[in-house]
C-alpha positions as CSV (number, residue, x, y, z in Angstrom):
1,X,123.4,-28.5,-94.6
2,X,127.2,-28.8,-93.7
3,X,128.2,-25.6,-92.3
4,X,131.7,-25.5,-94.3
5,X,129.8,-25.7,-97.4
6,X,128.5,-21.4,-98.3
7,X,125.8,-21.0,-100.7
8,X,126.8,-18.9,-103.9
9,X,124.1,-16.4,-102.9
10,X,124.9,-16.1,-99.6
11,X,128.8,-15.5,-100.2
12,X,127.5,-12.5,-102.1
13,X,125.8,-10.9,-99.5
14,X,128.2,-11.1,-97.0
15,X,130.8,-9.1,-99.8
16,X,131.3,-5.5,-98.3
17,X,130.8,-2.3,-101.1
18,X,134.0,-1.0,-101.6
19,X,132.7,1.0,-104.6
20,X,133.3,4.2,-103.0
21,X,136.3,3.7,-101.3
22,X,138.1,3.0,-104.7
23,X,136.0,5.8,-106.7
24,X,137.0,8.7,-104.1
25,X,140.3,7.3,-102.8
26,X,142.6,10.6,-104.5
27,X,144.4,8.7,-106.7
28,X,145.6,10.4,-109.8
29,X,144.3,10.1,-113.4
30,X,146.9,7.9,-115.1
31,X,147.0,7.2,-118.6
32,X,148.4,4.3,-120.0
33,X,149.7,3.7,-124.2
34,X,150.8,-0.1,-124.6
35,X,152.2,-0.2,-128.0
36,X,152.7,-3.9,-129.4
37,X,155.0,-4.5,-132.2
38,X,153.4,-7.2,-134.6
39,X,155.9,-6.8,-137.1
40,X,157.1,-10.4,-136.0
41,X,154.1,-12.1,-136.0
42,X,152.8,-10.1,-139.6
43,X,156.2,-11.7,-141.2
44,X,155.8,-15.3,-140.1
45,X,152.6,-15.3,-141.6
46,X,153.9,-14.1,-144.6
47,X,156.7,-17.1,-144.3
48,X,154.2,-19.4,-143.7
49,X,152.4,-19.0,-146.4
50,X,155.4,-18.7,-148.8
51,X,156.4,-22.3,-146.9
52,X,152.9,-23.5,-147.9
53,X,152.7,-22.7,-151.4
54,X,149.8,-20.1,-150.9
55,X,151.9,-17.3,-152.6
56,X,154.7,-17.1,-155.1
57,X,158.2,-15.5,-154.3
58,X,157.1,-12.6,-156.0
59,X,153.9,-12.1,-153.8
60,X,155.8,-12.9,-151.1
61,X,158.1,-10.3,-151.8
62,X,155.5,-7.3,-153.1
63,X,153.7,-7.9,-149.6
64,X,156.9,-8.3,-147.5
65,X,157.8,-4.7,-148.7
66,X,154.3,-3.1,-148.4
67,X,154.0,-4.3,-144.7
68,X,158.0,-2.2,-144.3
69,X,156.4,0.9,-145.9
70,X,153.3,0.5,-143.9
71,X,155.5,0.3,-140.7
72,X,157.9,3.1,-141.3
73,X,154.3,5.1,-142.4
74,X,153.2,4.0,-138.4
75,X,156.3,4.3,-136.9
76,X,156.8,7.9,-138.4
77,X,153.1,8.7,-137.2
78,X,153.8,7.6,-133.7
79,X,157.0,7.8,-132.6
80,X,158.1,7.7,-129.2
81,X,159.7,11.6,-129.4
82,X,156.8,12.9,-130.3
83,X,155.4,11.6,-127.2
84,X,157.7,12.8,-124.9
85,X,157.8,16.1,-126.5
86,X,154.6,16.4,-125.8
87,X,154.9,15.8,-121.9
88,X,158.3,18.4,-121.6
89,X,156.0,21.0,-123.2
90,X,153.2,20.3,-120.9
């Protein structure tokens, strides 16, 4: 066998554990909120399948202004104050 060439299984084995370094290293807890705003990507669908023919203008509009109130609804719910009221009173 060419010596360049390293079996799968042996490249493995020579891997060193570094589970407990990382799990008792003393780094803080950190948690981490990624919000994503799909607002964008909910409305092109919406003007695609206007463009398409799969809805009238009226359906079009009905769900246009059901996914606003359902926005406003999360946006109120989640705010970003809230959140950072929360951490000053911590």
């Amino acid at each position: 066998m060419n010596e360049n060439i390293i079996p799968i299984n042996r490249h493995t084995q020579d891997m060193p554990n570094n589970g407990s370094m990382i799990e008792n290293s003393g780094n803080s807890e950190v948690h981490i909120d990624i919000h994503i705003d799909t607002m964008p990507i909910a409305f092109a669908i919406l003007c695609s399948a206007l463009a398409a023919k799969q809805m009238s203008k009226e359906e079009f509009d009905m769900a246009y202004t059901r996914l606003q109130e359902m926005n406003r609804e999360h946006n109120s719910n989640t705010s970003v104050k809230q959140i950072i009221n929360q951490e000053i009173e911590e």
